[in-house]
N, CA, C and O atoms as a GROMACS GRO file, in nm:
protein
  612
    1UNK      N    1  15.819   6.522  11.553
    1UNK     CA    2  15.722   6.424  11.598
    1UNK      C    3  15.582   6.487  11.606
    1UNK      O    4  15.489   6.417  11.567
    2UNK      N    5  15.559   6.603  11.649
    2UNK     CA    6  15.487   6.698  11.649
    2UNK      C    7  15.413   6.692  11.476
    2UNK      O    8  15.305   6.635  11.467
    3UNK      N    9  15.455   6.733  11.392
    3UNK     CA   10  15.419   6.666  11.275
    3UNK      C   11  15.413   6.611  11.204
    3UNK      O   12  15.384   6.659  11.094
    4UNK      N   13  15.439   6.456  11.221
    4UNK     CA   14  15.423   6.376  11.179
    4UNK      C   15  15.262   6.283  11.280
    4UNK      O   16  15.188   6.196  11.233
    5UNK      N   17  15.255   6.366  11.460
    5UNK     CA   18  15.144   6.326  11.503
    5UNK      C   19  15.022   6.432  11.426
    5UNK      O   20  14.923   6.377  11.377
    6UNK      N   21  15.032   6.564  11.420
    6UNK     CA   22  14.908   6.612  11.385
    6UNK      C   23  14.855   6.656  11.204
    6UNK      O   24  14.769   6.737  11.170
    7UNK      N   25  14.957   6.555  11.101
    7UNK     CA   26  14.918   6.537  10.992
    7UNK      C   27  14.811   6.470  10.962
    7UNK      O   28  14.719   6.525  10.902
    8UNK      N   29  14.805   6.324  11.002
    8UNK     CA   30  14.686   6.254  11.018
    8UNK      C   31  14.593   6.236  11.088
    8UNK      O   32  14.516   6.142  11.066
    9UNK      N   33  14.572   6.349  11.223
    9UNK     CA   34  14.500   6.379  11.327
    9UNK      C   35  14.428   6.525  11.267
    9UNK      O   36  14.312   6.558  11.291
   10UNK      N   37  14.482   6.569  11.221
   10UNK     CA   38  14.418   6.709  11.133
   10UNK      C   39  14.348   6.640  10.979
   10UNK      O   40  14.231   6.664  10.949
   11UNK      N   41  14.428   6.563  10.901
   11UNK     CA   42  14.349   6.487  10.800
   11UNK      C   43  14.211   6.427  10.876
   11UNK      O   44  14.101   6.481  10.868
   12UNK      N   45  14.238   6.310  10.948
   12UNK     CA   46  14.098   6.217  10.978
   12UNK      C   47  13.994   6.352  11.024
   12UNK      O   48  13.881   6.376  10.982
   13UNK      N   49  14.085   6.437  11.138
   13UNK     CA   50  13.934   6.510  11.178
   13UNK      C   51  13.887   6.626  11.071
   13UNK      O   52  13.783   6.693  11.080
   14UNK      N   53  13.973   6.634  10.981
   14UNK     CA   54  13.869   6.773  10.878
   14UNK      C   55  13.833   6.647  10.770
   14UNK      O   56  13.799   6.699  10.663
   15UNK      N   57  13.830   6.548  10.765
   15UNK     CA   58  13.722   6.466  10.653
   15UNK      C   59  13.631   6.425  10.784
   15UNK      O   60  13.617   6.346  10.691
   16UNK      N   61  13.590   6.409  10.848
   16UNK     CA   62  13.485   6.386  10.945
   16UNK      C   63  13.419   6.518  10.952
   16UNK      O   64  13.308   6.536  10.903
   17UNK      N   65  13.487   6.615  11.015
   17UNK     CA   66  13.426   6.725  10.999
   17UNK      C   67  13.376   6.780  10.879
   17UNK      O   68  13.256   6.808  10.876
   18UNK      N   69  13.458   6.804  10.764
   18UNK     CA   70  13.397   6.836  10.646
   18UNK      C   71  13.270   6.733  10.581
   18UNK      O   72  13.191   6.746  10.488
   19UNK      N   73  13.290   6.649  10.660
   19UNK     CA   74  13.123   6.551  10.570
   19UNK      C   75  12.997   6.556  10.690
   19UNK      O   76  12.880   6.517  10.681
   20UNK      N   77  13.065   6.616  10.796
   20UNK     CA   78  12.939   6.657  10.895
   20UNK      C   79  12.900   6.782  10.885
   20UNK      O   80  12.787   6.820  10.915
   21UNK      N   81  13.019   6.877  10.828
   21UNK     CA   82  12.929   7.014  10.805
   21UNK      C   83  12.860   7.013  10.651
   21UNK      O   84  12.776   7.088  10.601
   22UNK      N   85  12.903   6.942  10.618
   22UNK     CA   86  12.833   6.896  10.418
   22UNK      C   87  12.696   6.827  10.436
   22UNK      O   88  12.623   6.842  10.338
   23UNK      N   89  12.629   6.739  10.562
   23UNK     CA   90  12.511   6.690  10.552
   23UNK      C   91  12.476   6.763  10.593
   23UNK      O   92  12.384   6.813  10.528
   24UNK      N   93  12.512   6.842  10.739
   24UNK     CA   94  12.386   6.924  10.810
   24UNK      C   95  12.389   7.073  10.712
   24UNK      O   96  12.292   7.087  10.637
   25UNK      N   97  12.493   7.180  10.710
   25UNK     CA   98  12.512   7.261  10.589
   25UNK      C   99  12.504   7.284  10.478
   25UNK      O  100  12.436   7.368  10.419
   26UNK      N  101  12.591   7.192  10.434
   26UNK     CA  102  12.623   7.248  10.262
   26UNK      C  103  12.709   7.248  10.261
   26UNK      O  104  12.749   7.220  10.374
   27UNK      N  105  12.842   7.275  10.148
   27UNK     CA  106  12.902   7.340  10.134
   27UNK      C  107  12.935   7.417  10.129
   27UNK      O  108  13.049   7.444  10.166
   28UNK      N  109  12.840   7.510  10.072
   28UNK     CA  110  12.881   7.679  10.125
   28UNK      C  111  12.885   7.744  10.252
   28UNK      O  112  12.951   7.838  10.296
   29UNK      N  113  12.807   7.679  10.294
   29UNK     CA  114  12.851   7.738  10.454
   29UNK      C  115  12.983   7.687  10.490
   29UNK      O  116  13.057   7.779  10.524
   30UNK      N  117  13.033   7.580  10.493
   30UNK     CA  118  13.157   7.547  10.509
   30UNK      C  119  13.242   7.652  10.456
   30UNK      O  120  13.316   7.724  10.522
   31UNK      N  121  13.228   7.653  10.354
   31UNK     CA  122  13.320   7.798  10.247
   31UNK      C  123  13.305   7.889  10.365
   31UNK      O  124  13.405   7.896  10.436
   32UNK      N  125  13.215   7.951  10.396
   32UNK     CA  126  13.199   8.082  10.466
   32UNK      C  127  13.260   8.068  10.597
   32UNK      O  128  13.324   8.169  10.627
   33UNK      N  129  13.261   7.993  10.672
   33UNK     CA  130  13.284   7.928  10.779
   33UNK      C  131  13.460   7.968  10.751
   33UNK      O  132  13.517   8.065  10.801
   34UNK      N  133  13.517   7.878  10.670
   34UNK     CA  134  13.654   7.865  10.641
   34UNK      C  135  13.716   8.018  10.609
   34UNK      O  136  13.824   8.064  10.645
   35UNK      N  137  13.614   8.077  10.533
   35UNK     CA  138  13.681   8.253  10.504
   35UNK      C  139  13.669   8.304  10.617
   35UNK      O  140  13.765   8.370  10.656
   36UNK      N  141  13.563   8.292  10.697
   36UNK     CA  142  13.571   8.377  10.813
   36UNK      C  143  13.634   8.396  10.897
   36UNK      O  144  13.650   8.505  10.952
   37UNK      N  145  13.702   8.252  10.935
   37UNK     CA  146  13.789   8.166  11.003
   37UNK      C  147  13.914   8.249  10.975
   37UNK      O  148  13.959   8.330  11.057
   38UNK      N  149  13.964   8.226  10.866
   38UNK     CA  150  14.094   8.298  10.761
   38UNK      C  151  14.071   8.419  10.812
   38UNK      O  152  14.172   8.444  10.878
   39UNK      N  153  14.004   8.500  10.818
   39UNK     CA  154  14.018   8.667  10.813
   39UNK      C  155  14.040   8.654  10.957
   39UNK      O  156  14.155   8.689  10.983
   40UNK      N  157  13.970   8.612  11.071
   40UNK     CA  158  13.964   8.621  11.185
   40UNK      C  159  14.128   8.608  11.221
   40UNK      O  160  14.199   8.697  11.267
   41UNK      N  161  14.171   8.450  11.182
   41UNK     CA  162  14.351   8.408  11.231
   41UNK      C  163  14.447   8.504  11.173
   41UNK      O  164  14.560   8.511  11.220
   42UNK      N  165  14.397   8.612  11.033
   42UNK     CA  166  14.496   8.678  10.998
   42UNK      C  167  14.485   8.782  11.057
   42UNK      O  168  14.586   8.851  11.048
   43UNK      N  169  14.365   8.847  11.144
   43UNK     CA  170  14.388   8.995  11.204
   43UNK      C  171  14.477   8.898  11.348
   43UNK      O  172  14.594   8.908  11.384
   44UNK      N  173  14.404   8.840  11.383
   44UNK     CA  174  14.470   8.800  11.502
   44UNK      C  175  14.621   8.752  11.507
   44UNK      O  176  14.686   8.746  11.611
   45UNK      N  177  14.666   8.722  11.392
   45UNK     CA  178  14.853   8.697  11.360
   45UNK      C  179  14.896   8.817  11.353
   45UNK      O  180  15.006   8.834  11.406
   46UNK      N  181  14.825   8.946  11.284
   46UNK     CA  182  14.874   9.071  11.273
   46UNK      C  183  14.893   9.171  11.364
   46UNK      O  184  14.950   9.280  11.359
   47UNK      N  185  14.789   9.071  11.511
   47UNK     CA  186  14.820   9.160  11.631
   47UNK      C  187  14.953   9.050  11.689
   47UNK      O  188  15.070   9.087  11.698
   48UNK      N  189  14.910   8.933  11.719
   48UNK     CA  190  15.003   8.868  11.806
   48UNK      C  191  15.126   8.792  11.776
   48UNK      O  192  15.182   8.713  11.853
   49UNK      N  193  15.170   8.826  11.638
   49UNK     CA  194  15.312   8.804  11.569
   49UNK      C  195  15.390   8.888  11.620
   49UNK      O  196  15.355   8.998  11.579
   50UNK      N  197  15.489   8.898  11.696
   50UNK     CA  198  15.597   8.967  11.736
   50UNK      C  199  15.631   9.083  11.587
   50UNK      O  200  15.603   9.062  11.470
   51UNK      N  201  15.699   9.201  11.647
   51UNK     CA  202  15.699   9.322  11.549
   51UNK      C  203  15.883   9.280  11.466
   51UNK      O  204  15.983   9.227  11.516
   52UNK      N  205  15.867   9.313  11.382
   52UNK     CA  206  16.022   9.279  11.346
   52UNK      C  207  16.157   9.359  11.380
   52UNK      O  208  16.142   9.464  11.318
   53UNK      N  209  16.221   9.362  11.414
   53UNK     CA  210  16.360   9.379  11.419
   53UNK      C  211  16.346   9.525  11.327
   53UNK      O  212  16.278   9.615  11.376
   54UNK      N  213  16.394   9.539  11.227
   54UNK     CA  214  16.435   9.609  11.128
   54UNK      C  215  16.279   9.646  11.042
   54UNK      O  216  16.178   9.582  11.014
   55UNK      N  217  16.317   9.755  11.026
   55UNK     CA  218  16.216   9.876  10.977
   55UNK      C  219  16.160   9.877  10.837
   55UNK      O  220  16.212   9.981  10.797
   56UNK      N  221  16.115   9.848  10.772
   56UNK     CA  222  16.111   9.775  10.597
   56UNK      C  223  15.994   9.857  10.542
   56UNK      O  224  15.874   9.862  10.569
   57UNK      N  225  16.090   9.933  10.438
   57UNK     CA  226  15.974   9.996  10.364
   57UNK      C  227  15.917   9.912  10.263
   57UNK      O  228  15.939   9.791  10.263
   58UNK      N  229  15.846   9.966  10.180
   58UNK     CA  230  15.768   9.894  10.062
   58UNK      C  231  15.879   9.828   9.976
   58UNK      O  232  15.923   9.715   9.957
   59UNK      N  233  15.909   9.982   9.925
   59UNK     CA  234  16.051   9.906   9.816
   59UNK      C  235  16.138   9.846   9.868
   59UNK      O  236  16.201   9.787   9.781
   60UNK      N  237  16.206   9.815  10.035
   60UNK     CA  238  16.277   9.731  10.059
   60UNK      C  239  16.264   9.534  10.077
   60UNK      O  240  16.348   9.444  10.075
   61UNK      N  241  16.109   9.541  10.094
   61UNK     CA  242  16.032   9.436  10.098
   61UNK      C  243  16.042   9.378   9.903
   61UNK      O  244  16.075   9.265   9.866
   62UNK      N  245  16.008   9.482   9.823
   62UNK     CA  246  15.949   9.425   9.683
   62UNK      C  247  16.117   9.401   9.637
   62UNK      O  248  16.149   9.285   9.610
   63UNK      N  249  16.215   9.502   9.628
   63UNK     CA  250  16.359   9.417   9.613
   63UNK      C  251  16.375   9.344   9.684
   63UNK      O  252  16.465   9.306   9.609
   64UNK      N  253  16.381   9.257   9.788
   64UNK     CA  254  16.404   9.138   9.828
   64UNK      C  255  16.342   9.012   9.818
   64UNK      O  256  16.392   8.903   9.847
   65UNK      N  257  16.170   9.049   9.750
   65UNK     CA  258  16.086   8.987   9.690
   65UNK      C  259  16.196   8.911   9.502
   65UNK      O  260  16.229   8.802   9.457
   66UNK      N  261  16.209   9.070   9.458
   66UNK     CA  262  16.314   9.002   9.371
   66UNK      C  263  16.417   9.000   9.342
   66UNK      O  264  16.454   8.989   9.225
   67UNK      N  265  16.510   9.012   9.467
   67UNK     CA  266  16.640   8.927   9.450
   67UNK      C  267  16.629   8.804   9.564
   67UNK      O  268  16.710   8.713   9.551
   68UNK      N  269  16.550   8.799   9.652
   68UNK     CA  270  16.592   8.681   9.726
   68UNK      C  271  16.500   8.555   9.697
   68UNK      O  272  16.503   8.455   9.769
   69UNK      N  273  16.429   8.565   9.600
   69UNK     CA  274  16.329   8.439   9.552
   69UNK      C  275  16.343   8.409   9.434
   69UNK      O  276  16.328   8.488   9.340
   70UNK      N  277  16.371   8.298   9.425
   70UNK     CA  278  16.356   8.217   9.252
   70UNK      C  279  16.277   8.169   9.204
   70UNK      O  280  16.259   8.049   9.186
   71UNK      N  281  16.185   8.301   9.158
   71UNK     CA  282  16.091   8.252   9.082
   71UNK      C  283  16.098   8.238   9.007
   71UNK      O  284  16.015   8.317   8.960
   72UNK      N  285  16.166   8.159   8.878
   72UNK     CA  286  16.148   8.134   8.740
   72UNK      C  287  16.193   7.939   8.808
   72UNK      O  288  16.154   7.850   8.732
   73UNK      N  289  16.258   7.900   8.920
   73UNK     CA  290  16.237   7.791   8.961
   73UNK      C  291  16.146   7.752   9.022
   73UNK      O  292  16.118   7.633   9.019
   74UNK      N  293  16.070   7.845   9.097
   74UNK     CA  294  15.911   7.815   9.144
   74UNK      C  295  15.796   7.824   9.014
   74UNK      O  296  15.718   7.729   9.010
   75UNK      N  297  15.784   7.903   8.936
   75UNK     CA  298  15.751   7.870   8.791
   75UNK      C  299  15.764   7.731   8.735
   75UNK      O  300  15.657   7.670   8.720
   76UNK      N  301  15.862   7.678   8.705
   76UNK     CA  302  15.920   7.560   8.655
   76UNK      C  303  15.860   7.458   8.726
   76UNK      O  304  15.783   7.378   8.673
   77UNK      N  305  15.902   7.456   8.884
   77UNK     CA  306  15.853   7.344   8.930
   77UNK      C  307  15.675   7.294   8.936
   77UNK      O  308  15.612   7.189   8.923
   78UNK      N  309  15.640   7.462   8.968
   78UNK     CA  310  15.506   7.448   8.954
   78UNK      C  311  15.434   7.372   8.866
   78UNK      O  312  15.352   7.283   8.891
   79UNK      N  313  15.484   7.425   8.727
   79UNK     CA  314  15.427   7.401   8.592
   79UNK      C  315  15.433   7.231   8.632
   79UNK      O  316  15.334   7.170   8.670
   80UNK      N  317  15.540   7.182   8.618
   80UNK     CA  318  15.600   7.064   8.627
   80UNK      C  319  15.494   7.018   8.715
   80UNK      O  320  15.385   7.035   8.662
   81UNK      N  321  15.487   6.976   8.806
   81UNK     CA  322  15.397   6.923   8.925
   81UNK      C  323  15.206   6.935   8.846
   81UNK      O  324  15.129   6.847   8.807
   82UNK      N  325  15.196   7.066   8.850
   82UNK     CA  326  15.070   7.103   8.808
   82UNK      C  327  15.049   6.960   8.635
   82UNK      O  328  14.976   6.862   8.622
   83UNK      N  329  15.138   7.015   8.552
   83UNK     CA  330  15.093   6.941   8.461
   83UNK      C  331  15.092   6.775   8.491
   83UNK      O  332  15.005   6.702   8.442
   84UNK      N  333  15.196   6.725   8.572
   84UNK     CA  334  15.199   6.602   8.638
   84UNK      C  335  15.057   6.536   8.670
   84UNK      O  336  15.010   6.429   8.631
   85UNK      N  337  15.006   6.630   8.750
   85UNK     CA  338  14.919   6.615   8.837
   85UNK      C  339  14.792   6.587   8.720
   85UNK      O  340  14.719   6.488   8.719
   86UNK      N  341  14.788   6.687   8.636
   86UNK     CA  342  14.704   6.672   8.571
   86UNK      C  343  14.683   6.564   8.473
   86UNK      O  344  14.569   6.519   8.460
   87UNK      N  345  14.779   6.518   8.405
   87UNK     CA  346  14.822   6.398   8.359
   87UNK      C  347  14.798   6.249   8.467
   87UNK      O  348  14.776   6.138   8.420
   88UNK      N  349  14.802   6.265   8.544
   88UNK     CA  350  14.783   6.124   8.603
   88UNK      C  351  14.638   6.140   8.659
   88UNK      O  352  14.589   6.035   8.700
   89UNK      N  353  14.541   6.281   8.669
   89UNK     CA  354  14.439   6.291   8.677
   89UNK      C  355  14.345   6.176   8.533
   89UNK      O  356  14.269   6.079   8.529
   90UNK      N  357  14.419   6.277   8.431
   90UNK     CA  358  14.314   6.222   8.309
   90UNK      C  359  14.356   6.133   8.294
   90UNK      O  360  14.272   6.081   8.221
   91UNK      N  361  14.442   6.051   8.309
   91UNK     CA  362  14.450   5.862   8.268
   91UNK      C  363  14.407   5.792   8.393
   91UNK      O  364  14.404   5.669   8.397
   92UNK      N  365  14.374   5.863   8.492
   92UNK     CA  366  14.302   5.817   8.579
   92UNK      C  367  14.217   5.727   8.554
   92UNK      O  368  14.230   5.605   8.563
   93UNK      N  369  14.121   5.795   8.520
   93UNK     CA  370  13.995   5.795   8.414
   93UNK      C  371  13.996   5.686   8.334
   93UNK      O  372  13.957   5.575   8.372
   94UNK      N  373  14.047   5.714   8.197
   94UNK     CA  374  14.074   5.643   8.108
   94UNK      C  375  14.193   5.591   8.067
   94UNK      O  376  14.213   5.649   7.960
   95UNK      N  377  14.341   5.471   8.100
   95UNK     CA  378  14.442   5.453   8.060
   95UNK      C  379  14.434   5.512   7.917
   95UNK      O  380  14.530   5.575   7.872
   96UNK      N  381  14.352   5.497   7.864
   96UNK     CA  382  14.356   5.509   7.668
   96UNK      C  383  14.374   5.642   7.662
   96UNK      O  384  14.359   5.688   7.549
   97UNK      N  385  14.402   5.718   7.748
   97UNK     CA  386  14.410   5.846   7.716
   97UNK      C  387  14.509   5.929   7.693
   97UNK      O  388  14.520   6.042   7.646
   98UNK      N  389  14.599   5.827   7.747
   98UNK     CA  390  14.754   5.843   7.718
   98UNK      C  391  14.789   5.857   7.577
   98UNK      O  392  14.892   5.917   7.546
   99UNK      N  393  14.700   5.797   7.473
   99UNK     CA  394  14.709   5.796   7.350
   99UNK      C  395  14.669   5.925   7.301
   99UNK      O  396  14.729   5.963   7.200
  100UNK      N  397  14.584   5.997   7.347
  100UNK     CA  398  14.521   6.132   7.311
  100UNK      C  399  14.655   6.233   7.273
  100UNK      O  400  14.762   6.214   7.332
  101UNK      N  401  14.645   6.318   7.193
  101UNK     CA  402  14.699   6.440   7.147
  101UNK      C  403  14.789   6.502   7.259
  101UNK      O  404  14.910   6.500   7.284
  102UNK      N  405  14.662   6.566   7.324
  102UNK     CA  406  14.722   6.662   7.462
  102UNK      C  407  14.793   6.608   7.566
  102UNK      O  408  14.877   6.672   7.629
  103UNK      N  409  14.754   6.445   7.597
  103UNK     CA  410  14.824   6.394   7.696
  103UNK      C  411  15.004   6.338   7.627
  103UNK      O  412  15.095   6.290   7.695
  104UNK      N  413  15.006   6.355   7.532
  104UNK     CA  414  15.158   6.289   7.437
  104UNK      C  415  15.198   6.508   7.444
  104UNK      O  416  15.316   6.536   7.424
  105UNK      N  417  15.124   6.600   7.464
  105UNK     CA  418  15.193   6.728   7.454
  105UNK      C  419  15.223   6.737   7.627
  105UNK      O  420  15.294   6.824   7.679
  106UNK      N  421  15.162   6.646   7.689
  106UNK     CA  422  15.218   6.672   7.802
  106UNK      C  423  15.284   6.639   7.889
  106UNK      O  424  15.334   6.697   7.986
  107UNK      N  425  15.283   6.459   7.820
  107UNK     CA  426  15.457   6.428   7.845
  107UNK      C  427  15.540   6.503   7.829
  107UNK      O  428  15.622   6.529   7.917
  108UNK      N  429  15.539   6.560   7.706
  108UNK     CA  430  15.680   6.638   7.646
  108UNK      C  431  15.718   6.705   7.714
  108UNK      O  432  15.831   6.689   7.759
  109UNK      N  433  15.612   6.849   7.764
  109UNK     CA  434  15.601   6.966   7.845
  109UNK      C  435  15.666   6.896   7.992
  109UNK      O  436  15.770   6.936   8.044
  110UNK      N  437  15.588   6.791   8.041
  110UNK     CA  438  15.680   6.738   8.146
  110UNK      C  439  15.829   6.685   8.178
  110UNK      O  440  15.903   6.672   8.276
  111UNK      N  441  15.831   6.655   8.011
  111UNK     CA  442  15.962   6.546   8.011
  111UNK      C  443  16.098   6.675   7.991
  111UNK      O  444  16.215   6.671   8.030
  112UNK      N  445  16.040   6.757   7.933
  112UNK     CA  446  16.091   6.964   7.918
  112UNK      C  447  16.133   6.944   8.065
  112UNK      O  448  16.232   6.892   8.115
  113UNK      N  449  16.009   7.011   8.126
  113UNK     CA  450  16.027   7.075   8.270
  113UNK      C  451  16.131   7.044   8.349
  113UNK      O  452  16.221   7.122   8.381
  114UNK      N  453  16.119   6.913   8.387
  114UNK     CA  454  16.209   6.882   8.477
  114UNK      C  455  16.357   6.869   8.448
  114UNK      O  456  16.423   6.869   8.552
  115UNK      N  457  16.405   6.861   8.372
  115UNK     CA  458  16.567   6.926   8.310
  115UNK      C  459  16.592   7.065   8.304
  115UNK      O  460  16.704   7.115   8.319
  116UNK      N  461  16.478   7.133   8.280
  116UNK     CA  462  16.472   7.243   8.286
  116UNK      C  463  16.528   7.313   8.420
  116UNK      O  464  16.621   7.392   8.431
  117UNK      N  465  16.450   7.264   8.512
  117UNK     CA  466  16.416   7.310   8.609
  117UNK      C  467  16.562   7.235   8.699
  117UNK      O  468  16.604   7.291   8.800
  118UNK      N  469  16.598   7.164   8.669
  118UNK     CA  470  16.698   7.063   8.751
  118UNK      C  471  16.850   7.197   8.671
  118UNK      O  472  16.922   7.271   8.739
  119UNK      N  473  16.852   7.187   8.562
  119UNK     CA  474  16.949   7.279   8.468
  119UNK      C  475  16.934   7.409   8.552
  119UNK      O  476  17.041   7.461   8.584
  120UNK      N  477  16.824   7.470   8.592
  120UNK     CA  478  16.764   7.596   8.629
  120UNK      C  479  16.859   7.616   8.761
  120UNK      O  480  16.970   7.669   8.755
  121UNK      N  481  16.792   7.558   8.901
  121UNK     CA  482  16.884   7.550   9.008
  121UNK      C  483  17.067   7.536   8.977
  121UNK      O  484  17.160   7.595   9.033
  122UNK      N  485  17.069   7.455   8.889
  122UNK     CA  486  17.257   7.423   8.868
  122UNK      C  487  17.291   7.575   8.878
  122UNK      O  488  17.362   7.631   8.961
  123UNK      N  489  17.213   7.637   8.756
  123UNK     CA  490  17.295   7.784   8.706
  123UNK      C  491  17.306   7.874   8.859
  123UNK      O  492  17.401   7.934   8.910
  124UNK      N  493  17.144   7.850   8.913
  124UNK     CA  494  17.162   7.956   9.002
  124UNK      C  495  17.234   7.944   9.169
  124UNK      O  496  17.247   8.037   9.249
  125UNK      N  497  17.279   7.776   9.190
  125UNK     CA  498  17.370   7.783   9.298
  125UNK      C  499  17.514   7.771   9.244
  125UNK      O  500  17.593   7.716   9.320
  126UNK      N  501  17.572   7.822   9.099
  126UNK     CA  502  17.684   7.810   9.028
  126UNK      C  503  17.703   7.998   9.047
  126UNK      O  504  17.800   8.052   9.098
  127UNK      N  505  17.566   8.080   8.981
  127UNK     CA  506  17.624   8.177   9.025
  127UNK      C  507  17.640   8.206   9.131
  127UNK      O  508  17.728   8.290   9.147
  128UNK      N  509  17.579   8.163   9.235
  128UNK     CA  510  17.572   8.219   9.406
  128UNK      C  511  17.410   8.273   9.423
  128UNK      O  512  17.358   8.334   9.516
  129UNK      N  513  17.379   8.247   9.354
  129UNK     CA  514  17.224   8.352   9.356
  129UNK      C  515  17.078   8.243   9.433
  129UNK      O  516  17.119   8.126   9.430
  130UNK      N  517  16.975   8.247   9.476
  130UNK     CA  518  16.908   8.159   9.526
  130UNK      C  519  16.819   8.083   9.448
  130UNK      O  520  16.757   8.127   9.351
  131UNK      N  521  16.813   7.928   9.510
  131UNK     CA  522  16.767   7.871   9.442
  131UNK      C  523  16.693   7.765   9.508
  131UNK      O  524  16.745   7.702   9.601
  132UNK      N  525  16.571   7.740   9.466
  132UNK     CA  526  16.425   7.727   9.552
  132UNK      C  527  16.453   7.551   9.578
  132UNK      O  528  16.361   7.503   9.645
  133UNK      N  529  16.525   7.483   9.552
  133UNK     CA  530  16.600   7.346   9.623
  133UNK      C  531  16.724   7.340   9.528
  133UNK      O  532  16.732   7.338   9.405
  134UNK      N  533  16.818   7.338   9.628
  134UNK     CA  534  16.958   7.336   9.538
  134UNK      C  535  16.994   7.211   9.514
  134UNK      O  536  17.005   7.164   9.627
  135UNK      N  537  17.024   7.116   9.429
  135UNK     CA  538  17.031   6.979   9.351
  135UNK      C  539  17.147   6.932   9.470
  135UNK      O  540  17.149   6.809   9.482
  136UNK      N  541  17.221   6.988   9.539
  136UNK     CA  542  17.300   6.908   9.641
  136UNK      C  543  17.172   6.841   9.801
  136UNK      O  544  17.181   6.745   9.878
  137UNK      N  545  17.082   6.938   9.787
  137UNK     CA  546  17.005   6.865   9.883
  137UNK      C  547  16.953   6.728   9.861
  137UNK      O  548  16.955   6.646   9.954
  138UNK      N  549  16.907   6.699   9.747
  138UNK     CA  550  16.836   6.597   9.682
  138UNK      C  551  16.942   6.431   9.762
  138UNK      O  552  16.898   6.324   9.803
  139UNK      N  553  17.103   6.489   9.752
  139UNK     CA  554  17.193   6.370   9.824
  139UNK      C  555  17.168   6.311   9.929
  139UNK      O  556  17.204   6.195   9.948
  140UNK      N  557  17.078   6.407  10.049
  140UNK     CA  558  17.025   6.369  10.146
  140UNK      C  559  16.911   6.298  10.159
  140UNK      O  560  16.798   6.344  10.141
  141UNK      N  561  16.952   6.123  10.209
  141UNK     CA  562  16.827   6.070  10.209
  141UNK      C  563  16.705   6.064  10.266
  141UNK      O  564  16.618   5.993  10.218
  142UNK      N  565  16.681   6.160  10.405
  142UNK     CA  566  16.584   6.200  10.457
  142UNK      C  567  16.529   6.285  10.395
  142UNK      O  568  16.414   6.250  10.373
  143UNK      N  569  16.553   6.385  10.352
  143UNK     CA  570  16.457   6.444  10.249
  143UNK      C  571  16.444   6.410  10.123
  143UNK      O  572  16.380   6.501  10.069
  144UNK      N  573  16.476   6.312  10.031
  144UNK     CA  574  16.476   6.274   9.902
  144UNK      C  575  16.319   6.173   9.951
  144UNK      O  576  16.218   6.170   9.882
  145UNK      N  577  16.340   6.087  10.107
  145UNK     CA  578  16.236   6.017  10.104
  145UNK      C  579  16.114   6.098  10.134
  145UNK      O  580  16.010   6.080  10.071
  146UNK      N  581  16.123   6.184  10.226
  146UNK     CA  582  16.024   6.225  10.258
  146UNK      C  583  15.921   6.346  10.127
  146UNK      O  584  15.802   6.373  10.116
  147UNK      N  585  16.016   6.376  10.069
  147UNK     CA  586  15.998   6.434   9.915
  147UNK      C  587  15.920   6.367   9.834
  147UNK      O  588  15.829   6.416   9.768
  148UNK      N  589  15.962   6.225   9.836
  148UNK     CA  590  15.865   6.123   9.772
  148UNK      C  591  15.729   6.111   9.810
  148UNK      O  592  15.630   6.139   9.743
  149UNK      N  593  15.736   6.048   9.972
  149UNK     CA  594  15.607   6.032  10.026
  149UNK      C  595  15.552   6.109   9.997
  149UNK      O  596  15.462   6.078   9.919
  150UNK      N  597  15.563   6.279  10.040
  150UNK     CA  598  15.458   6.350   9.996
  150UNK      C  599  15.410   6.361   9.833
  150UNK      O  600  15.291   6.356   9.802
  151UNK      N  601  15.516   6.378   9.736
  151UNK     CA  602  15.434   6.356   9.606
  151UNK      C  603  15.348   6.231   9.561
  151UNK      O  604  15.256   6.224   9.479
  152UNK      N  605  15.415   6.127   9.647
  152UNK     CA  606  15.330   6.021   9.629
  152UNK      C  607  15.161   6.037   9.691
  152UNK      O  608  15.062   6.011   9.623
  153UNK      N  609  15.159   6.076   9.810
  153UNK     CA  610  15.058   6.104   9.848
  153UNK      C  611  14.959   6.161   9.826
  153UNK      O  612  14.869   6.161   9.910
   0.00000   0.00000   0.00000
């Protein structure tokens, strides 16, 4: 409940805020504002984040970087989404654009991806290995909807 109250309470107030620091500022100060901001919350997480449990060297961190993440399904999906995105950007614009060259190469690339990527997860909760949404979650209708809303959004 907690976030679902401060999604649109953090939206309304950073477009109010961002068009009040854009008349009196600029934008770039906003930029600077926002980096400064960032560096400040990350020393301050690096003091007041609790210390971990277990002792982790470099190389124990970068092997678990790659065995416990699926990135060639975070790849996939990315691509997928990104080119999506971009595609409903440029017919935005112009419906007729759907007719264009690049936008018919990027159906394809899209119409690729997502089998791909759906095929991708199968293999890797078939071997046991991880996989960045496993196709049995998708059964669940609270997250299938809420999955939507946000891409819809």
């Amino acid at each position: 409940s907690c976030l679902g109250l401060s999604q649109p309470l953090g939206f309304s107030f950073g477009l109010v805020l961002g068009g009040v620091l854009q008349d009196l500022l600029g934008w770039r100060a906003g930029w600077y504002i926002y980096g400064s901001l960032t560096l400040v919350l990350s020393a301050v997480a690096t003091w007041a984040l609790p210390k971990s449990l277990y002792e982790r060297t470099f190389r124990s961190t970068m092997r678990n970087c790659k065995e416990r993440v699926d990135w060639v399904g975070a790849l996939l999906a990315s691509a997928f989404m990104a080119l999506l995105s971009y595609l409903f950007a440029t017919i935005s614009v112009d419906l007729k654009r759907i007719r264009n060259p690049e936008s018919i190469v990027f159906v394809c690339l899209i119409g690729t991806l997502l089998p791909l990527f759906v095929g991708w997860v199968h293999r890797q909760v078939r071997l046991g290995k991880p996989a960045l949404i496993p196709n049995s979650l998708w059964k669940n209708t609270a997250f299938s909807s809420i999955c939507g809303t946000v891409a819809l959004s």
